[in-house]
C-alpha positions in Angstrom: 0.0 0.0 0.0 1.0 3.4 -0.7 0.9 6.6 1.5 0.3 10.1 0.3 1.4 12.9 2.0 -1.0 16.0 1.0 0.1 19.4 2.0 -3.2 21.3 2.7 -3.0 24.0 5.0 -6.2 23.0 6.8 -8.9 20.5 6.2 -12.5 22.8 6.1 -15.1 22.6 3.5 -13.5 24.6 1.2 -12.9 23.4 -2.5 -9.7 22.1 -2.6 -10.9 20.0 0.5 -13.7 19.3 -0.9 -12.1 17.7 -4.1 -9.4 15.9 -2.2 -12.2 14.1 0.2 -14.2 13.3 -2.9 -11.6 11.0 -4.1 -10.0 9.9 -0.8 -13.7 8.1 -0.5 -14.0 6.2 -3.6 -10.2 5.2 -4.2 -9.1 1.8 -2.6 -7.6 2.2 0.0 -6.5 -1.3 0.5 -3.8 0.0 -2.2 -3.7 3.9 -1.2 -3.9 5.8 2.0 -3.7 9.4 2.4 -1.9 11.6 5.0 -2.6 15.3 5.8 -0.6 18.7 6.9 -1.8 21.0 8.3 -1.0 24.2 10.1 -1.5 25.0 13.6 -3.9 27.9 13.0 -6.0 25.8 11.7 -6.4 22.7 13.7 -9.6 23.6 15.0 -11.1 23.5 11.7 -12.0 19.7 11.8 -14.7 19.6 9.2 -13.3 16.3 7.8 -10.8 15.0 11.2 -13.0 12.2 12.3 -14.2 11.1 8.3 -10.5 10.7 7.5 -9.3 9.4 11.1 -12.3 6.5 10.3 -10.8 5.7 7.0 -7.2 5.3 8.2 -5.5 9.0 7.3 -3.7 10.3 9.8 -3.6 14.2 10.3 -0.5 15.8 11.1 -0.4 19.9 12.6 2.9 22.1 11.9 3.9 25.6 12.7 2.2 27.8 9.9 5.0 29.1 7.9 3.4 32.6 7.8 4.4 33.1 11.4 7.6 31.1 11.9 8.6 29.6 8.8 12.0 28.4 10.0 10.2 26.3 12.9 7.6 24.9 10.0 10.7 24.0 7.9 12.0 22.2 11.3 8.6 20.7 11.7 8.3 19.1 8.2 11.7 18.0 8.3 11.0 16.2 11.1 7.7 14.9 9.8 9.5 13.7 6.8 11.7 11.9 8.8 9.8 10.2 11.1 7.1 8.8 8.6 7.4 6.8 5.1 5.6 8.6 2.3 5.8 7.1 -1.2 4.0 10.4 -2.8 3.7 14.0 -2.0 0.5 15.8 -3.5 1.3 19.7 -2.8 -2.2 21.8 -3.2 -0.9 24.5 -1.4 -0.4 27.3 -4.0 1.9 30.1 -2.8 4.7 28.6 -1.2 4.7 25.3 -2.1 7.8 24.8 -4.0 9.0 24.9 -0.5 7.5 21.8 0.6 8.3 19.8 -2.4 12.0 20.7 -2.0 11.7 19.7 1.5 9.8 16.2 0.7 12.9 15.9 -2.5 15.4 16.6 0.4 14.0 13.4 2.1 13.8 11.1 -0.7 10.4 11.4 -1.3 10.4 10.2 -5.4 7.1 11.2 -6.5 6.5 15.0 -5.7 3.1 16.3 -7.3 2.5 20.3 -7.4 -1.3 21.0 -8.1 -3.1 24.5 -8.8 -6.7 24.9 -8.0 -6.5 29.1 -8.4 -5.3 31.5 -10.9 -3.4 33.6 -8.4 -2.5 33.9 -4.4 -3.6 37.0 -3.4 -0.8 37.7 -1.8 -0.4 41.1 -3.2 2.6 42.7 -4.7 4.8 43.8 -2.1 8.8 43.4 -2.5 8.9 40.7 -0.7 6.2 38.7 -1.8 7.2 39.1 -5.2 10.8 37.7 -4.3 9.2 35.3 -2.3 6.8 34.4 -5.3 9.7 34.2 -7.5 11.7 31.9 -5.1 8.7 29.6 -4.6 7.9 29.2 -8.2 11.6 28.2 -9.3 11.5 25.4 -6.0 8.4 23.9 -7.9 9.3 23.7 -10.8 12.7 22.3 -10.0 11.3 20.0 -7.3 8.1 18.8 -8.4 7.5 15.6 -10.8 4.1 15.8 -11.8 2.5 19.3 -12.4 -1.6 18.8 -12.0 -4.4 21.5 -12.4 -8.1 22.1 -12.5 -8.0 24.4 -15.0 -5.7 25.8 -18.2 -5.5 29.1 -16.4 -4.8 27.8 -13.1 -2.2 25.7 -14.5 -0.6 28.5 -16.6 -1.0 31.1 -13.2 1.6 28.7 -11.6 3.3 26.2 -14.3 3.8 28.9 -17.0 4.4 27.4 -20.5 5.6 24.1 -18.8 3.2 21.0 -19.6 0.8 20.1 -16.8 -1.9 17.8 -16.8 -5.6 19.0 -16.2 -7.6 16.8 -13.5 -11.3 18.0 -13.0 -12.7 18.8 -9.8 -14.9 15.4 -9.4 -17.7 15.6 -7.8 -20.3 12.8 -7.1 -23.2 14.3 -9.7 -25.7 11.5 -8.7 -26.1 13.7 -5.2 -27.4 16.8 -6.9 -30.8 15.2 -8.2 -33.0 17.1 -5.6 -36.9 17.3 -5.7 -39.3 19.9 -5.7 -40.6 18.8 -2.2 -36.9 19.0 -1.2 -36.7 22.5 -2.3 -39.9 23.2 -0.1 -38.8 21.5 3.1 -35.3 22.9 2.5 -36.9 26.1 2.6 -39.4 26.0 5.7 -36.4 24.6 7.4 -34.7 27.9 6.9 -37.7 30.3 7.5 -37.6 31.3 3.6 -40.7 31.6 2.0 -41.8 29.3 -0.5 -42.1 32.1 -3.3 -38.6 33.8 -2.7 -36.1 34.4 -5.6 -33.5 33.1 -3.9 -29.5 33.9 -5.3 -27.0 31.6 -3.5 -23.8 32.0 -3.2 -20.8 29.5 -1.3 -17.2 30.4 -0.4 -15.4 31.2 2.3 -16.6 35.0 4.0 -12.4 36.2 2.4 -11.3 39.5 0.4 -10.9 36.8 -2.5 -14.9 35.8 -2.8 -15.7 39.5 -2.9 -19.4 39.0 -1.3 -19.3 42.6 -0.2 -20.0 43.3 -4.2 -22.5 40.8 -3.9 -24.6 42.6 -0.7 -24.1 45.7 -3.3 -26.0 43.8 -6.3 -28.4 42.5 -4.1 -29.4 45.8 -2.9 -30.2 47.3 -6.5 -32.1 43.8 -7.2 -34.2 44.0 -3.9 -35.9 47.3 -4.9 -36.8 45.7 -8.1 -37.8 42.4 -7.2 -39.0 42.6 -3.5 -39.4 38.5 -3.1 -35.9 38.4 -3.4 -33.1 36.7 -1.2 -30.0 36.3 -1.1 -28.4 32.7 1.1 -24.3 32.9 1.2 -22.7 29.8 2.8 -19.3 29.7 3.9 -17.5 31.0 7.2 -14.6 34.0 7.4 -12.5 36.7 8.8 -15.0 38.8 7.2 -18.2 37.9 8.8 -18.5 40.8 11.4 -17.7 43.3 7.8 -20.6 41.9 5.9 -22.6 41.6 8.7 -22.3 45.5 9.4 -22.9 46.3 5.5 -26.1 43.9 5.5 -27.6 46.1 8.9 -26.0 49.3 6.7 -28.0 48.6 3.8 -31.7 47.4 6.0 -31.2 43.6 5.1 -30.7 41.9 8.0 -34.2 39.9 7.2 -33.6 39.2 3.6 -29.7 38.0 3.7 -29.2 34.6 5.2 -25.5 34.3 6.4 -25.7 30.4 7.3 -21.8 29.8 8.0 -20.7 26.6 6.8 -22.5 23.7 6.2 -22.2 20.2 4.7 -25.7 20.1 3.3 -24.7 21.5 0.4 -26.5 19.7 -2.3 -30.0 20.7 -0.6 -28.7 24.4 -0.4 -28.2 24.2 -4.2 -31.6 22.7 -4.8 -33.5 26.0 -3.4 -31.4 28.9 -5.2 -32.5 30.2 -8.3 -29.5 31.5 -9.7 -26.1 30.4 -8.4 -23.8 34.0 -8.3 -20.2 34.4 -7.9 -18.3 38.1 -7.7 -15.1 36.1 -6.8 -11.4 38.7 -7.7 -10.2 35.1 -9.3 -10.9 31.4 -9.2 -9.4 28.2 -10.6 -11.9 25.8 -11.7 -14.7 26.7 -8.7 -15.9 22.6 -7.3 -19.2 25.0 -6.2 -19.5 26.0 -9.9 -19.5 22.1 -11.0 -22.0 21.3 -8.2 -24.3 24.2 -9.2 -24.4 23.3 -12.9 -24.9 19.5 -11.3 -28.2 20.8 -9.6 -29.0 22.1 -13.2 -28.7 25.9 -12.0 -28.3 28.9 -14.1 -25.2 30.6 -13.4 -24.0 34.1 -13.4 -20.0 34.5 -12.7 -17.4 37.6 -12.4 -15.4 36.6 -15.6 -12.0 36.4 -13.3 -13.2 32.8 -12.9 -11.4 30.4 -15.1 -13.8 30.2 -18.3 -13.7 26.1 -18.0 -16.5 26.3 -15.5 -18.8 26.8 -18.2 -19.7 23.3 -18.6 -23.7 23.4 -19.5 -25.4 26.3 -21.8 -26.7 28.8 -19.1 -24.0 30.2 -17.6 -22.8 34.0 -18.1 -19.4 35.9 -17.2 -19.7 39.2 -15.8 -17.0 41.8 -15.6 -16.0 42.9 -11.8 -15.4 46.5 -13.6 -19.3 46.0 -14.9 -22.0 48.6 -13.8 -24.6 46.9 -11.1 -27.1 47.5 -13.4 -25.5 45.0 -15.6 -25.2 42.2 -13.2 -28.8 42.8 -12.1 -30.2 42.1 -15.2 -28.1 39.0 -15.7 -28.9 37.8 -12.2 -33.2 38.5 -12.5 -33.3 37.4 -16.6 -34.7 34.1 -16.8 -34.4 31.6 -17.6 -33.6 29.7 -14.7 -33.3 26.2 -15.5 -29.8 24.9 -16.8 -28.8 21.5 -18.9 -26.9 18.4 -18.3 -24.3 18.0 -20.9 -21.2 15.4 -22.1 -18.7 17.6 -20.7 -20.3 17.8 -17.0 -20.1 14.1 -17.0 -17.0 13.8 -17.4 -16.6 16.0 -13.8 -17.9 12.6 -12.3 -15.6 11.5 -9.4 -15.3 7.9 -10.9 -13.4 9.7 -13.7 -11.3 11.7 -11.6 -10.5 8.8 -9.2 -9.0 6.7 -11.9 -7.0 9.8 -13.3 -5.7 10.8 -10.2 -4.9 6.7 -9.5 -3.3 6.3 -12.4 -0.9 9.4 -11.9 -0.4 7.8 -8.1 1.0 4.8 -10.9 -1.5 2.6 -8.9 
């Protein structure tokens, strides 16, 4: 059997998460296991600890490099030392040249470097463009398989060296919801039945950009008065958006509802799936919406591969609110199953990801 080592960063609900827990569950894991890093800021965030405890992973907390990162490079040395990896799967995006130099360093042979965004928001400070720099050249140098969700994701980090694109699989059977589903969904969460509801899931961050959402929402609330407006996901920016909802006279048509892991019935009551994100790679949420047959409206700094079925529509951030008001509240609100979506399934992306594993 052989053990992969994933740098993460944490283990929430978030996409890349998402994705990796999608295919720890359906690989076999009498001939796999899988191993997780994470950093000590976040080891609290324990969405998945038990799941992957149950299925044999083991989870293993270092100093978060942002802070001290000569203890974290003392903490995966050690950790490389102690344990026997046969593969390390980096999905850590800015920095993580470092940790495939490290896993190189300790004779780890196969060293995979995977993007799942088209930049790390890091800003462009001095340092974090030398840092950037740095990083980049330790990947490239150190890594032995370059993976991505997306072509821009993969050229954001890989340049014009050949990577391989691995979709963000997602189980498609579990987004076949009901019309009484929708209802109960919704008298769970006080909404009623009636509402235009936009939906929108990521984490509460500067990169999701939901305080341009709260600003569309405004101009389409005085125009369609039944309307509502559900964001899932959990941030540093909770207590900001909170304040602009009260700001704007809200409070009882936003739903802030943290995070959540019944994310398939979520999807089954929005209307239209909306994301104002300042830049995505291949958003897993914008597979799963298009799964629930959703019409999408996206800011068109998300990778264009999410557009997967017919009704989905890009959106320039620099776009009046008018603009994305109209695209939000045009119907029609019903989207397609296609060829290309199926091929998102995660029995597809289990036996890519296997055969890269050379399992």
């Amino acid at each position: 059997m052989k053990r992969v080592l994933h740098f993460q960063g944490r283990m929430g609900l978030g996409g890349a998460e998402s994705f990796m827990m999608n295919i720890y569950r359906k690989l076999d894991r009498k001939k796999v296991q899988f191993d997780f890093v994470i950093y000590d800021d976040y080891s609290d965030v324990t969405d998945y600890h038990e799941e992957i405890q149950s299925m044999g992973g083991r989870i293993f907390v270092v100093t978060n490099p942002k802070r001290n990162i000569i203890q974290y490079v003392i903490d995966v040395n050690k950790l490389l030392k102690k344990y026997e990896f046969d593969i390390v799967h980096n999905e850590v995006y800015f920095g993580g040249g470092l940790n495939l130099y490290l896993s190189k360093m300790n004779g780890i042979k196969k060293r995979i470097a995977h993007s799942h965004a088209t930049e790390d928001g890091k800003g462009n400070g001095l340092l974090i463009q030398i840092l950037r720099i740095c990083f980049k050249k330790l990947l490239l140098k150190n890594g032995t398989d370059f993976l991505a969700v997306s072509h821009e994701a993969g050229v954001s980090l890989f340049g014009n060296n050949p990577f391989i694109i691995v979709h963000n699989g997602i189980d498609l059977k579990n987004y076949e919801g009901t019309r009484k589903d929708s209802i109960d969904k919704k008298n769970e969460l006080g909404v009623p039945s009636d509402s235009f509801i936009i939906g929108n899931i990521g984490r509460l961050e500067k990169q999701k950009n939901q305080k341009l959402l709260i600003e569309i929402f405004s101009k389409i609330k005085l125009k369609k008065a039944n309307s509502k407006l559900v964001i899932v996901g959990e941030g540093s920016l909770r207590s900001e958006l909170e304040k602009q909802i009260i700001k704007n006279g809200l409070e009882k048509d936003i739903l802030l509802l943290g995070e959540r892991k019944d994310i398939p019935e979520l999807l089954n009551i929005f209307d239209v799936f909306v994301m104002t994100s300042l830049y995505e790679g291949l958003p897993m949420v914008g597979l799963e919406a298009q799964a629930s047959k959703k019409k999408l409206v996206l800011s068109d700094t998300i990778s264009k591969d999410t557009m997967l079925t017919p009704n989905v529509s890009f959106v320039s951030l620099e776009s009046p609110l008018e603009v994305w008001e109209e695209k939000i509240t045009s119907p029609p609100f019903d989207n397609k199953i296609t060829e290309l979506l199926l091929t998102y399934d995660s029995d597809y992306t289990v036996k890519q990801i296997m055969e890269i594993y050379g399992i």
